[in-house]
C-alpha positions as CSV (number, residue, x, y, z in Angstrom):
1,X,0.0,0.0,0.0
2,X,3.4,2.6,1.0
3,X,4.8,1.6,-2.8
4,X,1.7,2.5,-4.6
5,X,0.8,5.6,-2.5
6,X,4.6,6.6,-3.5
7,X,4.5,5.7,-6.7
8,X,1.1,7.4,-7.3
9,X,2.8,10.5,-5.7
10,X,5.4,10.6,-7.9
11,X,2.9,10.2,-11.2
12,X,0.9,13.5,-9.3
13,X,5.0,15.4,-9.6
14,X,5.3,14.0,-13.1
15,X,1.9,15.0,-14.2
16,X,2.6,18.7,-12.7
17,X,5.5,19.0,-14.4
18,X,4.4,18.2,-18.1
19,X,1.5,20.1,-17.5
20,X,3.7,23.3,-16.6
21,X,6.1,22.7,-19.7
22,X,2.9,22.4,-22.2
23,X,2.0,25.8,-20.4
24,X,4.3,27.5,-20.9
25,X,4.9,26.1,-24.9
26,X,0.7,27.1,-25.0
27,X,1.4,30.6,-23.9
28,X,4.6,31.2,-26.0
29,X,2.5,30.0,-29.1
30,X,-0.5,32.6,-28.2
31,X,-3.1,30.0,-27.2
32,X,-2.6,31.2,-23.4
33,X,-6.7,32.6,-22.4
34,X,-8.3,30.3,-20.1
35,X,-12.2,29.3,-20.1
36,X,-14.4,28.2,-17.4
37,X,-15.9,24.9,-17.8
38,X,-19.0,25.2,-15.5
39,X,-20.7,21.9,-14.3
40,X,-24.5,21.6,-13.2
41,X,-24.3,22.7,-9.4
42,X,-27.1,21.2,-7.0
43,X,-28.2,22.6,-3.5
44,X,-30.5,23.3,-0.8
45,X,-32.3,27.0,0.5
46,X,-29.3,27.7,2.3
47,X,-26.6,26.3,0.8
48,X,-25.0,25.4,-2.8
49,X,-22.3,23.4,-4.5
50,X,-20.9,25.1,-7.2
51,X,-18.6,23.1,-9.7
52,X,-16.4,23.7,-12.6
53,X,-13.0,23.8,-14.4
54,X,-10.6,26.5,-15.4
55,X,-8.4,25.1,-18.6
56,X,-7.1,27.1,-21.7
57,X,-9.5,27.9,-24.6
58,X,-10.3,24.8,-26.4
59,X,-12.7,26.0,-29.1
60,X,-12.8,23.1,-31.1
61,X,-14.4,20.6,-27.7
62,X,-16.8,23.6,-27.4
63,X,-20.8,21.9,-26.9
64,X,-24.2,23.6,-27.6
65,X,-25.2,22.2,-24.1
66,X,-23.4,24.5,-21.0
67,X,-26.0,25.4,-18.4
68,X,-29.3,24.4,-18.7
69,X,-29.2,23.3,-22.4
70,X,-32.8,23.7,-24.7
71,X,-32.8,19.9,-26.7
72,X,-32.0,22.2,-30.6
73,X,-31.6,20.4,-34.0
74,X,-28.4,18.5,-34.0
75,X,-25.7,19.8,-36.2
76,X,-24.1,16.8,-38.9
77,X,-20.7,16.4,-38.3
78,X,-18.5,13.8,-40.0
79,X,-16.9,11.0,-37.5
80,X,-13.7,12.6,-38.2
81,X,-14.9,15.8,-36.4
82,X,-16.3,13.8,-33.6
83,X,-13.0,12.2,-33.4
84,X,-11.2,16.0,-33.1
85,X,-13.8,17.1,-30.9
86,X,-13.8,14.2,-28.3
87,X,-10.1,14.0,-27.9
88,X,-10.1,17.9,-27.5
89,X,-11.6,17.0,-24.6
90,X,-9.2,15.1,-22.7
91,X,-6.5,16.9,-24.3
92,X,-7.2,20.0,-21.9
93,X,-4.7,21.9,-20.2
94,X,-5.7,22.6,-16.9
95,X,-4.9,26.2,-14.9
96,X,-4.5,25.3,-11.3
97,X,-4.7,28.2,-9.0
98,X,-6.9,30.2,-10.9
99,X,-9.5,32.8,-8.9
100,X,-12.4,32.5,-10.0
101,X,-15.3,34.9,-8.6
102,X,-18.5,33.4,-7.7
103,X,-21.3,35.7,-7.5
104,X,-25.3,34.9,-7.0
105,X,-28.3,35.0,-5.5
106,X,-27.6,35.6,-2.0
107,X,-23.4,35.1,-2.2
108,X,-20.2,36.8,-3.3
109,X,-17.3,35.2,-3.1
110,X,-13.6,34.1,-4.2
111,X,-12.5,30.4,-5.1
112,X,-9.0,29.4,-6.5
113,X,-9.1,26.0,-8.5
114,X,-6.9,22.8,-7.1
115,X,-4.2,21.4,-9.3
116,X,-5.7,20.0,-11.6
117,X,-8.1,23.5,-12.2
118,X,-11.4,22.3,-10.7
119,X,-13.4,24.4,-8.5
120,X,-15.6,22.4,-5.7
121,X,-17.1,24.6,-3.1
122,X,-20.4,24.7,-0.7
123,X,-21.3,28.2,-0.1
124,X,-23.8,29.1,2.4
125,X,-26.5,32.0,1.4
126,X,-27.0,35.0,3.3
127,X,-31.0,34.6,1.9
128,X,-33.0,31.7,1.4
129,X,-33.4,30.2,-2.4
130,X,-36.8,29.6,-3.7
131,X,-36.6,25.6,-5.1
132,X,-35.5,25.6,-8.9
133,X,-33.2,26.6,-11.2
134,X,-31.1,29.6,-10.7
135,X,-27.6,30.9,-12.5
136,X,-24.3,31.4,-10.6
137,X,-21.7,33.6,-12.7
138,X,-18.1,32.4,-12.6
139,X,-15.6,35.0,-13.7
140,X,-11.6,35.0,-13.8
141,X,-9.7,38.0,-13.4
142,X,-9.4,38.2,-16.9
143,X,-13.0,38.7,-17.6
144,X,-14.0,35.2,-18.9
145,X,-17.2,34.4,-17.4
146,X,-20.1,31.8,-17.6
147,X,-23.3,31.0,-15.5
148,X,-23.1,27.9,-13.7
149,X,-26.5,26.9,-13.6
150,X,-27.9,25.4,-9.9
151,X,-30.5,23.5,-8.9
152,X,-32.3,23.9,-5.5
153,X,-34.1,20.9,-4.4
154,X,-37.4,21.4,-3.0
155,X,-37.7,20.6,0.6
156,X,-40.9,19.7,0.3
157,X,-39.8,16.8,-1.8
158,X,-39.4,13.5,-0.3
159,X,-37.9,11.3,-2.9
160,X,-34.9,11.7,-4.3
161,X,-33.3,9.7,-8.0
162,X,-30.0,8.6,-8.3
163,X,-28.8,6.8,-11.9
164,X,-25.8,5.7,-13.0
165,X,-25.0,6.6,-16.5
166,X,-23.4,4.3,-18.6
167,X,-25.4,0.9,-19.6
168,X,-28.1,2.5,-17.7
169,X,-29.5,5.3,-19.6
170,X,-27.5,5.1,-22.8
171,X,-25.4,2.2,-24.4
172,X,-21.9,2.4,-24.1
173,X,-20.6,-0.3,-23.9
174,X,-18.3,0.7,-20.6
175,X,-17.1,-3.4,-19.6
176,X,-16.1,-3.9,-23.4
177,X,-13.5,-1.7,-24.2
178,X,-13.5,-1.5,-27.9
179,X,-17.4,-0.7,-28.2
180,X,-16.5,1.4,-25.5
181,X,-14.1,3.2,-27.4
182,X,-16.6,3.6,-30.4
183,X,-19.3,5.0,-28.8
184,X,-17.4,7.3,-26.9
185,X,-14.8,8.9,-29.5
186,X,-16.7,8.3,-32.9
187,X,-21.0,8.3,-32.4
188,X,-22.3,12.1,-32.4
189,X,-24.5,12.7,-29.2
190,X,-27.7,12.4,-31.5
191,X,-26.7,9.2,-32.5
192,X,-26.3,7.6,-28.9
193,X,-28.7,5.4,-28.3
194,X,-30.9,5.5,-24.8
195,X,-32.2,2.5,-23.4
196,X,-35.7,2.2,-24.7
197,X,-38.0,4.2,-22.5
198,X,-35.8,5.4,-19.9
199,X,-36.6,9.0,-20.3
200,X,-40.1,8.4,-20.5
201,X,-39.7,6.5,-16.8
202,X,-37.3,9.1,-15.3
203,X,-39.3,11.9,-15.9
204,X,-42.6,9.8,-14.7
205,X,-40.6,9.5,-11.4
206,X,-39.4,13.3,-11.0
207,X,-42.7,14.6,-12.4
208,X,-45.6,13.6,-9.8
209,X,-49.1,14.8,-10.5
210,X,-49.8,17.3,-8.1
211,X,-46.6,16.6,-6.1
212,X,-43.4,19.0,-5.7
213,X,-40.4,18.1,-8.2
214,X,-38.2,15.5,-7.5
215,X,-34.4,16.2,-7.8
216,X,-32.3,13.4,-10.0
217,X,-28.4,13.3,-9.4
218,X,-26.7,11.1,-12.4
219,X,-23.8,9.5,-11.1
220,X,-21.2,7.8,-13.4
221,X,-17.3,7.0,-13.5
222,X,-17.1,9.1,-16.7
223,X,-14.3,11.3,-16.5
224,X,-15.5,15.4,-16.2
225,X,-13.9,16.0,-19.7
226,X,-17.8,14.7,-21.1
227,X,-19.2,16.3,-18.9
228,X,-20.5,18.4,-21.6
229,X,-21.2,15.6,-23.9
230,X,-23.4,14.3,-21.5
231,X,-25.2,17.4,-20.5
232,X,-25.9,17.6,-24.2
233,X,-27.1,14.0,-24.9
234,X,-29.7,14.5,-21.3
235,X,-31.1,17.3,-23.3
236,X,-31.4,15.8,-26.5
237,X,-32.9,12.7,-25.0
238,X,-35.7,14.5,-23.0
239,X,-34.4,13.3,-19.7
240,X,-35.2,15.1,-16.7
241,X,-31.6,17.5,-16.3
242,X,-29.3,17.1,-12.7
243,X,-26.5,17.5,-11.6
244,X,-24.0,15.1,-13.7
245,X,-21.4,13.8,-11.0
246,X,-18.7,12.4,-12.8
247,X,-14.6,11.9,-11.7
248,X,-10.9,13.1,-12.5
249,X,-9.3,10.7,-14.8
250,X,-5.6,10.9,-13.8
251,X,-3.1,10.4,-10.5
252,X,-4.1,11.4,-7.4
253,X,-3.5,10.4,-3.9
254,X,-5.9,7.4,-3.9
255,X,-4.6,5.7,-7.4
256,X,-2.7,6.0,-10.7
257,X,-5.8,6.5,-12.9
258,X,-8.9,7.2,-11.3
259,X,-10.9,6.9,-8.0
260,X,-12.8,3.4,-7.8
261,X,-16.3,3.1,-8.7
262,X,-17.1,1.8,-4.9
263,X,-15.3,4.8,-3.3
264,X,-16.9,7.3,-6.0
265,X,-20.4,6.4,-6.1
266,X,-21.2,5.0,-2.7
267,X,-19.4,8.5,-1.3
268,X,-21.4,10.2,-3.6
269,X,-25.2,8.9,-2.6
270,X,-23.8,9.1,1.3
271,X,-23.3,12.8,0.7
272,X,-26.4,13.5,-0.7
273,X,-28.2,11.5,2.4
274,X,-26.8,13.5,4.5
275,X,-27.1,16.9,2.8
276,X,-30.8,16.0,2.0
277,X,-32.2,14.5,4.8
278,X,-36.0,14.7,3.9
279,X,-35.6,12.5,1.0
280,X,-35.3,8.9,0.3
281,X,-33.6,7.8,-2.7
282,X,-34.3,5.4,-5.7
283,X,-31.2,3.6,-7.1
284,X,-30.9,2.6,-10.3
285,X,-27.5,1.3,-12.1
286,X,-26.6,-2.0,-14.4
287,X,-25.3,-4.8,-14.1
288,X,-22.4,-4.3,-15.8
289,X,-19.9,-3.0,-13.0
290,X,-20.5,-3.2,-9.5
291,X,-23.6,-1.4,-8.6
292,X,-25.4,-3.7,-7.7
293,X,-22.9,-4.3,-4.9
294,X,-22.6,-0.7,-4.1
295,X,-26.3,-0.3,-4.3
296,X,-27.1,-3.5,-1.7
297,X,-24.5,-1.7,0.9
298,X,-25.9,1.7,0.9
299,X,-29.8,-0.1,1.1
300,X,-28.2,-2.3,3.9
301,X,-26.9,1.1,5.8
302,X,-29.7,2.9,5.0
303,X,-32.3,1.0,4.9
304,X,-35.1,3.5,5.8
305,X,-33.5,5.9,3.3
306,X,-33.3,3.8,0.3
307,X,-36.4,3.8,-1.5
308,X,-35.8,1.1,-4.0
309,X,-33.1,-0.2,-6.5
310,X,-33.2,-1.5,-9.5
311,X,-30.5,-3.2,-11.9
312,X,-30.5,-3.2,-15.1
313,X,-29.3,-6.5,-16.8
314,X,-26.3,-6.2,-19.4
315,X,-27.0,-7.2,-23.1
316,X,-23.5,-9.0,-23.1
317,X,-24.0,-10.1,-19.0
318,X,-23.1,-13.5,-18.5
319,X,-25.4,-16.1,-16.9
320,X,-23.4,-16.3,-13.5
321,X,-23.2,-12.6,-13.4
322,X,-27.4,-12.0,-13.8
323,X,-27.7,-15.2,-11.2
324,X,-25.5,-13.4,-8.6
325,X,-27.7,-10.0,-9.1
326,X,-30.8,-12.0,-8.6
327,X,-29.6,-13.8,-5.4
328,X,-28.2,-10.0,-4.4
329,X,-31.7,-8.7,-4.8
330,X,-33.4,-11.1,-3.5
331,X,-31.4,-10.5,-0.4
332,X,-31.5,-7.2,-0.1
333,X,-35.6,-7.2,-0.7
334,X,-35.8,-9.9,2.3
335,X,-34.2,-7.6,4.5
336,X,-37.1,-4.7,3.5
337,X,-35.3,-2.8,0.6
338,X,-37.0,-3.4,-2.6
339,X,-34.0,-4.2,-5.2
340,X,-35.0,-6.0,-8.3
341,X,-32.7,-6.7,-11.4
342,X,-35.2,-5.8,-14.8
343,X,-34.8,-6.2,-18.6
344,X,-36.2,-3.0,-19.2
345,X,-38.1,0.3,-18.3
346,X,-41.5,-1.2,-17.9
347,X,-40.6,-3.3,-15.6
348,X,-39.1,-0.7,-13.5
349,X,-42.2,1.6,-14.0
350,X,-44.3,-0.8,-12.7
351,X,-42.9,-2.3,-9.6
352,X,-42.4,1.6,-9.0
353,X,-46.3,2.0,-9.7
354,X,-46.9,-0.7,-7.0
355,X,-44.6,0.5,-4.1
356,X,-46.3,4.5,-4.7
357,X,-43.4,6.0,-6.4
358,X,-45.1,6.6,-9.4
359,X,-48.4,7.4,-10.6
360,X,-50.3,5.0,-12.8
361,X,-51.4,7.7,-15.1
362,X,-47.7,7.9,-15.8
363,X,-47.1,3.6,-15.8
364,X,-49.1,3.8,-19.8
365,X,-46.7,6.5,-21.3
366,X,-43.7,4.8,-19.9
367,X,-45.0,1.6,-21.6
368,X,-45.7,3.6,-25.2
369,X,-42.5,4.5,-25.0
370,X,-40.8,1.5,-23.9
């Protein structure tokens, strides 16, 4: 554990130091004005996370979707352009130490962005925020600025959604590499496919009739460099929009690439417990990592907090992997968590119909469009 901890710390030193030398080349060859990256923020009344990145300009990974994004007529673009514009992505250079002023509804303040130029910060509001969507501006000295948008969950709400992303709302591909690959550097946004019906389903569960709006959080090991991509396939897709929490691809001091899916989304759903504690939550992953693992231990620690979870089986899952699910729902359900591994959206939309999480005027249009 002391060798990899050391040998992750010296991969952090390495990283730092090509990152200054491309720097520097970047600023000596004009390209030197940085952007802000702003990622969905997500809150309550009285407090906020606001999220983003500071890199230099990168024109060419630019997406139609930052902020709240309006679904638009998708531009053609040949696979070669997809290419460009996808490895733009990851080929960013971040500006660590950057201030970046935060002002809002309510708050004024200074951040500077960690070393690898992300800005994470809760502020607390001098006046109470009325539930919804509301714009933070981030601006760097320079004068670059964006509105992070923000959503403030309604206290009055008392269920919460949490979905991972891959293989549960769109097919990636993310446990077989190569299709992986594909559908992440080469297939426009508008050609990504959702699973069948799972917008229909998401928005029946954060839409109740005569209810307050539910928040949904998406959750996902993507790296923050699609963060954008993402933002613009929820649009396009007609899912309810959230906060996209994704994670740093790179060394840090808990590995040499990224922070593990366990650690990442179980930390993740424990946080918002805990900073929402009027709502209970409804799980949904695939089977396809380990979230059904991750998903049984939170509804085993929380059990009057999780709401339900459901798995969705793998096209390529093998038979041992599906029976394990089963046995791990089945479980998880005899202990008083309702977890059930499903085939598709209807099947989700109706167990959800009979445990009161969603209405049954909703139950048809999930099963039109599933």
């Amino acid at each position: 554990m002391q060798v990899r901890k050391l040998v992750a710390r010296a991969a952090m030193v390495a990283e730092s130091a090509v990152q200054t030398m491309v720097l520097l080349v970047l600023r000596v060859r004009g390209r030197h004005l940085p952007m802000i990256v702003p990622f969905i923020g997500h809150g309550t009344t009285r407090s906020v996370r606001i999220g983003g990145r500071v890199v230099l300009g990168r024109p060419e990974a630019a997406a139609p979707a930052v902020g709240v994004p309006q679904a638009q007529p998708p531009t053609p673009r040949s696979r070669r352009a997809v290419l460009r514009a996808t490895i733009a992505r990851f080929l960013t250079v971040e500006v660590p130490g950057a201030v970046v002023t935060v002002r809002g509804p309510g708050v004024s303040t200074q951040i500077r962005t960690d070393r690898d130029g992300y800005l994470d910060t809760v502020l607390d509001l001098d006046e109470p925020l009325q539930p919804g969507w509301h714009g933070f501006e981030l601006r760097l000295r320079d004068g670059a600025a964006v509105t992070a948008q923000v959503l403030v969950v309604d206290p009055e709400a008392r269920i919460g959604l949490v979905s991972d992303v891959d293989d549960t709302i769109v097919e990636t591909g993310l446990t077989r590499g190569i299709e992986f690959v594909r559908a992440t550097l080469l297939t426009p946004v508008r050609e990504r496919t959702p699973l069948p019906g799972a917008a229909a389903l998401y928005r029946a569960l954060v839409e109740p009739a005569g209810g307050p709006v539910r928040p949904v959080f998406y959750v996902s090991t993507s790296p923050w460099n699609l963060h954008e991509m993402l933002l613009e396939f929820v649009a396009l897709r007609q899912f309810p929009l959230g906060p996209l929490l994704l994670t740093d691809w790179g060394p840090s001091r808990s590995g040499l690439f990224r922070i593990g899916a366990q650690e990442h989304k179980a930390g993740l759903v424990e946080r918002m417990l805990e900073e929402h504690p009027q709502l209970g939550l409804i799980l949904v992953g695939d089977s396809g990592q380990l979230d059904p693992e991750i998903y049984a231990a939170l509804a085993r620690a929380h059990p009057n907090r999780i709401r339900a979870v459901y798995i969705r089986r793998t096209r390529h899952a093998l038979a041992s992997r599906i029976a394990e699910v089963d046995a791990l729902a089945a479980e998880v359900s005899a202990a008083g968590v309702p977890m059930l591994a499903v085939d598709d959206s209807v099947q989700i939309a109706v167990h959800a119909a009979q445990l009161g999480l969603l209405d049954d005027t909703a139950l048809e249009e999930v099963r039109a469009a599933g």
